[in-house]
DOKEZA-316664 format. One line per 3 residues: number of its first residue (from 0); for each residue x, y, z of N, C-alpha, C. Coordinates in steps of 0.1 Angstrom, whole numbers. Each point is the difference from the previous one (the first is absolute). Layout:
residues N
NUM) X Y Z X Y Z X Y Z  ... $
END
This chain:
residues 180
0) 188 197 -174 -7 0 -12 9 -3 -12  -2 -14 -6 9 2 -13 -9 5 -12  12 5 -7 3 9 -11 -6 -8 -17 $
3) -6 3 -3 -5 -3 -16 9 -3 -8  1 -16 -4 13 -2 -7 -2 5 -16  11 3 -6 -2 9 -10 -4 -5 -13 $
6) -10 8 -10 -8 -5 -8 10 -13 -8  -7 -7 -3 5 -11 -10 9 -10 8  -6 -2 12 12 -5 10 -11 -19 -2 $
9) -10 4 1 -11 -10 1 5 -12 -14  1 11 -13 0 -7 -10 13 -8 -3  7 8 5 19 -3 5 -1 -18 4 $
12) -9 0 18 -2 -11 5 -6 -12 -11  -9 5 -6 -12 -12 -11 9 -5 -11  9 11 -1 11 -5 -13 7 -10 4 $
15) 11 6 11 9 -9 9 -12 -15 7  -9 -3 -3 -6 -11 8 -2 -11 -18  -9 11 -9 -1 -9 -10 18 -8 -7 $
18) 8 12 1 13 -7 -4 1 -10 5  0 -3 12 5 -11 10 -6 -9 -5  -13 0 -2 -8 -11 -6 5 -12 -8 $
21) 6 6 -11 15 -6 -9 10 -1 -1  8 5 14 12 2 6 6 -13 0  12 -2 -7 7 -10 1 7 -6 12 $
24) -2 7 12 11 -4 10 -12 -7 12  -10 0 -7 -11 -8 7 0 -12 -8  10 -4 -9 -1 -12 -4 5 -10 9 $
27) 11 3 7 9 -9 7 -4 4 14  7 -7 10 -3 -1 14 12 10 6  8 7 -10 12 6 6 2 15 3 $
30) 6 4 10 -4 17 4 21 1 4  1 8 -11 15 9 5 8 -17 1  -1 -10 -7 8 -13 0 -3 -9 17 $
33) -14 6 4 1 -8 14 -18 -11 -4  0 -13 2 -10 -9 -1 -11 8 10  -11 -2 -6 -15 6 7 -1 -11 10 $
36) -5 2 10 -8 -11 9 -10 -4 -7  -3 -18 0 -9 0 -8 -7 -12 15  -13 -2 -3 -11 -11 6 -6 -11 -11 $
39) 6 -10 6 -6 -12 -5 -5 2 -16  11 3 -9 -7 -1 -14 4 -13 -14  0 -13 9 -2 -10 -6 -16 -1 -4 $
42) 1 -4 -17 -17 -2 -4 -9 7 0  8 14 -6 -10 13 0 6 4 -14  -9 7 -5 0 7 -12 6 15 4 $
45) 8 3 -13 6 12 1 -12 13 -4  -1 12 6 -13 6 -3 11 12 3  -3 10 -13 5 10 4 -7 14 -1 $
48) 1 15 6 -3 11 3 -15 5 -17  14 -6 -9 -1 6 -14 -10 -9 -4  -6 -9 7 -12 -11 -5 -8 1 7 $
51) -4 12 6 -13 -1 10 -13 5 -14  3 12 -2 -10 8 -9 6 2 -14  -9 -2 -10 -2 0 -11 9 16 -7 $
54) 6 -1 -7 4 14 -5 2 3 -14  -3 11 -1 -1 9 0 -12 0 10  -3 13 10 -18 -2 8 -6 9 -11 $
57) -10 -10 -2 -13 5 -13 -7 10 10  -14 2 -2 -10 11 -3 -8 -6 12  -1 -16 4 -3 -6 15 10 -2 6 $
60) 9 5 5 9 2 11 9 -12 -1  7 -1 12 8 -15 -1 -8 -8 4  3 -11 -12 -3 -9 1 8 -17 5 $
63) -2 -6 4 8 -13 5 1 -9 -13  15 -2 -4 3 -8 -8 -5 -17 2  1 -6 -12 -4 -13 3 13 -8 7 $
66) 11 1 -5 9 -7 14 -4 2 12  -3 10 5 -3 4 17 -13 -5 3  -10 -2 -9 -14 -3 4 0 -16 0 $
69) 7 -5 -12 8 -16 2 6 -4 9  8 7 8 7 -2 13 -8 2 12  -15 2 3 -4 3 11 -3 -13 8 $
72) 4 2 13 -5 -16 5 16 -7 -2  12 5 -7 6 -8 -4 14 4 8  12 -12 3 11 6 6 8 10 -10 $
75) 5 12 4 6 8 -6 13 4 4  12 4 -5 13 9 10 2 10 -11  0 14 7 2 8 -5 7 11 11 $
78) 12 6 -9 8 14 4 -3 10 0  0 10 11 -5 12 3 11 9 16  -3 9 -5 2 5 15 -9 4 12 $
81) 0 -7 10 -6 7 12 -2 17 1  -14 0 0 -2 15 4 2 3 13  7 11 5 -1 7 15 -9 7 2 $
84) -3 -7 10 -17 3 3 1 11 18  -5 11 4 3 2 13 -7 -6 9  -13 -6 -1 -5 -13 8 -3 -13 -9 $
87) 7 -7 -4 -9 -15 -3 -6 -9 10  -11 -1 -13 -8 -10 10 9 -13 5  -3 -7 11 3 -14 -1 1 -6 -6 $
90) 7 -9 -6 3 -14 -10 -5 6 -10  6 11 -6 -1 3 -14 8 15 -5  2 0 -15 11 4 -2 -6 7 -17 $
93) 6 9 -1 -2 5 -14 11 -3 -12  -3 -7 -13 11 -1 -4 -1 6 -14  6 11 -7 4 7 -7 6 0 -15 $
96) -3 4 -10 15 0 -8 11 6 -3  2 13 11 6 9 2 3 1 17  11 6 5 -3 5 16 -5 12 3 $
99) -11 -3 5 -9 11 1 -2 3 22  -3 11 4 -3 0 14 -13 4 1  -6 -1 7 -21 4 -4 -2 9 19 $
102) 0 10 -4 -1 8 10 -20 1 1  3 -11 16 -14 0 4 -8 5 7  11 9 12 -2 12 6 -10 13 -8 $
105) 8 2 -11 -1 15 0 -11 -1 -15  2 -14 -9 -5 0 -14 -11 -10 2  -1 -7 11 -8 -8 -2 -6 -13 -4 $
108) -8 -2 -9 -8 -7 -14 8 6 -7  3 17 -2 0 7 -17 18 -4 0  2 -10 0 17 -3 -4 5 -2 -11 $
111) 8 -4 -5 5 -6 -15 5 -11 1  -11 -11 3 4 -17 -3 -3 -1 -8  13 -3 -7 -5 -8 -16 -13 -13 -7 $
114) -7 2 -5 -12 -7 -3 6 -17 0  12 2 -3 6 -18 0 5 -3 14  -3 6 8 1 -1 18 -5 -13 3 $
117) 10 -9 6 -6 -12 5 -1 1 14  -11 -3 4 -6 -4 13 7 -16 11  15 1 1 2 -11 5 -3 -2 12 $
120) -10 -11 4 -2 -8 13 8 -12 8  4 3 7 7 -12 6 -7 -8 13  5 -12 5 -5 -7 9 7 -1 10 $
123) 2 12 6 13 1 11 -4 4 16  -14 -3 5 1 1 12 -6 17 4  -2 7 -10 -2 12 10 13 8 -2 $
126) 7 -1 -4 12 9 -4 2 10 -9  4 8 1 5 11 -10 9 -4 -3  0 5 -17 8 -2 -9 14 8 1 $
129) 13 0 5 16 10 -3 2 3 -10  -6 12 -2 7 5 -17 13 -4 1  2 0 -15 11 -3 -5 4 6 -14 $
132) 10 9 -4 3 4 -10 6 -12 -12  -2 3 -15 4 -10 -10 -9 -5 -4  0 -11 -9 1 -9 -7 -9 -9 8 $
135) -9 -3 3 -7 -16 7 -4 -12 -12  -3 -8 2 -7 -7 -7 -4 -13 12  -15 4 -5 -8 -7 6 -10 -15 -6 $
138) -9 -5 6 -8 -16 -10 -12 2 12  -13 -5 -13 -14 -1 12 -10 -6 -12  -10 3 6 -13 -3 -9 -3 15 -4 $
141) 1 2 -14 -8 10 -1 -16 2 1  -6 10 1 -14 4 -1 -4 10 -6  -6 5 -10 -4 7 -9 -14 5 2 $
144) -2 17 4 -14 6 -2 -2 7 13  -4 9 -1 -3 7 12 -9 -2 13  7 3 11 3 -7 15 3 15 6 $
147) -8 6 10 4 7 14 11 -3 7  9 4 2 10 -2 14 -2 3 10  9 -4 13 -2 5 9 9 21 3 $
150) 9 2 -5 4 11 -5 -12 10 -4  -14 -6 -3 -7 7 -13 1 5 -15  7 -7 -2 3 2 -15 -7 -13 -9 $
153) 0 1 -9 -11 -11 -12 15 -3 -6  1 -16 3 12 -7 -8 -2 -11 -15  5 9 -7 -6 -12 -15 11 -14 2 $
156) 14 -1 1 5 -8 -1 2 -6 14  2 -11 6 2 -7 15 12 -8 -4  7 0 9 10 -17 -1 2 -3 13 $
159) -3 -11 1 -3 -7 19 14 -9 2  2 2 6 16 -12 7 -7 -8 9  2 -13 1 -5 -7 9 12 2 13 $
162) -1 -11 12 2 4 13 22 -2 -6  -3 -13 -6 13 -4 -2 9 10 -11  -7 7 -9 7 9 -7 1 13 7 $
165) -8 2 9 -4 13 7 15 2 10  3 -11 7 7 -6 10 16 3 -7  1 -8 -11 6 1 -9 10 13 -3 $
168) -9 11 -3 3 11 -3 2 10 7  -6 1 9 5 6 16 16 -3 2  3 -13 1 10 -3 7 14 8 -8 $
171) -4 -2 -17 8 12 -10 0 9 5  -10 4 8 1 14 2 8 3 12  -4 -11 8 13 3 10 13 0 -3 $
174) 4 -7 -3 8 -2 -7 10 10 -6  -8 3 -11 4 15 -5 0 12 7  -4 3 15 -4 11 4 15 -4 11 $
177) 0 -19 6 13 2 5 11 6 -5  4 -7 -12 12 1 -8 4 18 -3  -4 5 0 -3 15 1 10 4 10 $
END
């Protein structure tokens, strides 16, 4: 049985997620001076964490800024970190503005993914995604508005990799998991 994390621990999390939001070190592609693996991001628009939702959030909740609603349908590359997930689904991947772990055993649905959680899909055959700690940066089409997963979870943001960027970014990953 775990233990009741202690009062103000929640608010702790919502602070440390909104900071991130404007976090300067999500500007660049770089973690501790080492290059992010990145996928095919020729001819994409830069889209970042801090441009999803409108802010301050008013009195109707967050809302989706007009860059991100302008970008739907559209190629995008944006920086995040992979979430650790204890089962991910197949060909897809959680990406973050912070590194977060989402304990799905024991929490569920009731986790703390950040509302700017992107839903990345890839075109890889049936494969699971290799976490990977750091810095990624990824490119896709984004998609904008709420969609079911296979996880069960309701995804506002999507970014799709096609087979060749999918392909692409894996092989970073090997890569990086060799070099290790």
């Amino acid at each position: 049985m775990h233990a009741l994390p202690p009062p103000g621990a929640k608010l702790i999390r919502l602070l440390l997620i909104a900071s991130a939001l404007s976090s300067p070190c999500l500007a660049g592609a770089h973690d501790a001076g080492q290059q992010a693996p990145s996928a095919s991001t020729q001819d994409a628009t830069d889209l970042k964490f801090r441009d999803f939702f409108k802010m301050p959030v008013g009195p109707r909740g967050l809302q989706p800024t007009e860059k991100l609603l302008g970008l739907n349908g559209k190629r995008v590359r944006i920086v995040g970190y992979m979430a650790r997930q204890e089962q991910p689904a197949p060909n897809t991947l959680l990406l973050t503005p912070l590194p977060i772990t989402m304990g799905d055993a024991d929490e569920g649905l009731a986790d703390d993914l950040p509302a700017t959680a992107v839903f990345v899909h890839l075109e890889s055959g049936g494969r699971s995604v290799p976490y990977v700690p750091g810095l990624i940066k990824l490119s896709g089409v984004l998609s904008v508005g709420g969609r079911d997963e296979a996880d069960g979870r309701v995804s506002t943001v999507r970014l799709t990799m096609d087979a060749a960027a999918s392909d692409e970014f894996l092989r970073s990953l090997q890569q990086r998991h060799a070099s290790k």
